[in-house]
C-alpha positions in Angstrom: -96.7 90.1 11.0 -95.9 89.4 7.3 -95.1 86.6 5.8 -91.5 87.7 5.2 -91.2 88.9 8.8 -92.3 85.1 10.1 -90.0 83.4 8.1 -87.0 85.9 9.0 -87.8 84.9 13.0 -87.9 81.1 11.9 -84.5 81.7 10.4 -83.3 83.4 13.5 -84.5 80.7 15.6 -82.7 78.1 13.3 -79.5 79.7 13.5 -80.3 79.6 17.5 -81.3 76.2 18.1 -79.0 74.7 15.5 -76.3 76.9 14.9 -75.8 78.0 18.5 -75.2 81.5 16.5 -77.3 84.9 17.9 -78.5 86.3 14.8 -77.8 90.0 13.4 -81.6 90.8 12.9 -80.2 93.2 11.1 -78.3 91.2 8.1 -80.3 88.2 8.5 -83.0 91.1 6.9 -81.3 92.0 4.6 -79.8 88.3 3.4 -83.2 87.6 3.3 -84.7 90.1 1.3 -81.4 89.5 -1.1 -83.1 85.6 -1.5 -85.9 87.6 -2.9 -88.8 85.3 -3.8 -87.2 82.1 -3.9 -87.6 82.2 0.1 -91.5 81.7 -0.9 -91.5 77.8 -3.3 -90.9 75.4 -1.0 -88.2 74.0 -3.1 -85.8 77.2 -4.1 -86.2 78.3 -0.1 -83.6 75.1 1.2 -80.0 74.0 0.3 -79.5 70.0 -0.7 -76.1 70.1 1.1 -75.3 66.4 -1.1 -76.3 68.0 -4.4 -73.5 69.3 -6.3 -75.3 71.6 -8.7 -77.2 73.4 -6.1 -73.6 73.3 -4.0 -72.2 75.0 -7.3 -75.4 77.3 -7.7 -74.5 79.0 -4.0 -71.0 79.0 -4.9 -71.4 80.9 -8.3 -75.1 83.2 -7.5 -73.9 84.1 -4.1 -70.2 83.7 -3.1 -68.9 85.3 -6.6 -71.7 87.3 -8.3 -73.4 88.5 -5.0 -70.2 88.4 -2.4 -67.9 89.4 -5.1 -65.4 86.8 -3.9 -62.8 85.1 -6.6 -63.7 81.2 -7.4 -60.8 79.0 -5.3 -61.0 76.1 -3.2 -61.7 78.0 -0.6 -65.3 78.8 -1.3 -65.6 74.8 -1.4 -63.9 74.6 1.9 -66.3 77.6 3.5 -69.6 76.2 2.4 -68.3 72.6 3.7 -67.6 74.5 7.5 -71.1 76.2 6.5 -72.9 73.1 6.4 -71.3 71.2 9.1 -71.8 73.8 11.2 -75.8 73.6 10.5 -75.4 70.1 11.2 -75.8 68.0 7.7 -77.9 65.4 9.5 -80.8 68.6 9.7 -83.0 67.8 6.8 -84.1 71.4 6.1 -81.1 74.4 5.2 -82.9 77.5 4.4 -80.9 79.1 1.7 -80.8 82.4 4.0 -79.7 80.9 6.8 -76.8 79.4 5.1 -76.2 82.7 3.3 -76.1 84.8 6.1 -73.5 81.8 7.6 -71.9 82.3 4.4 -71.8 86.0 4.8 -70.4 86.0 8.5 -68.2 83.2 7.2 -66.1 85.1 4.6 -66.7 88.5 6.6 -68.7 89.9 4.1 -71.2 91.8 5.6 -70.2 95.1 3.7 -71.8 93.9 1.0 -75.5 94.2 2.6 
């Protein structure tokens, strides 16, 4: 098993355990792959849910250059019901776990 393919069923098993949410092996792939290597640095691979900049980082590189959506409150409002939703008490929020939630969130799976 690759390193890629490990990581992808941790992420499924996050979304699982913490999420409650049955992942779609399928776009959870492909959301991965998307993260490219930032999935690999320890760092770049998880989302500070209290730090605005990297809060505005998944807002701009994925919900409006990736996703494609327009900038309004409601990308605010979708990664707030994002991160509850992971719990913000959980330490560790892989960046493509919250961008798949992302992606289910604003029904966006077209784009993958």
């Amino acid at each position: 098993m690759s390193k890629r393919d490990e990581l992808i069923a941790k992420y499924a098993a996050d979304l699982k355990e913490k999420c409650g949410v049955n992942a779609d092996m399928n776009l959870l792939t492909k959301v991965t792959i998307g993260c490219g290597p930032a999935i690999y640095n320890v760092d770049a691979a998880t989302v500070s849910g209290t730090d605005q900049s990297e809060l505005d980082t998944v807002k701009n590189n994925f919900l409006i250059k990736k996703l494609g959506l327009r900038d309004s409150p409601e990308l605010d409002k979708g990664i707030a019901a994002v991160l509850d939703k992971y719990g913000q008490s959980n330490r560790n929020k892989y960046r493509a776990v919250v961008y798949y939630l992302l992606t289910k969130h604003f029904k966006k799976e077209s784009v993958y």
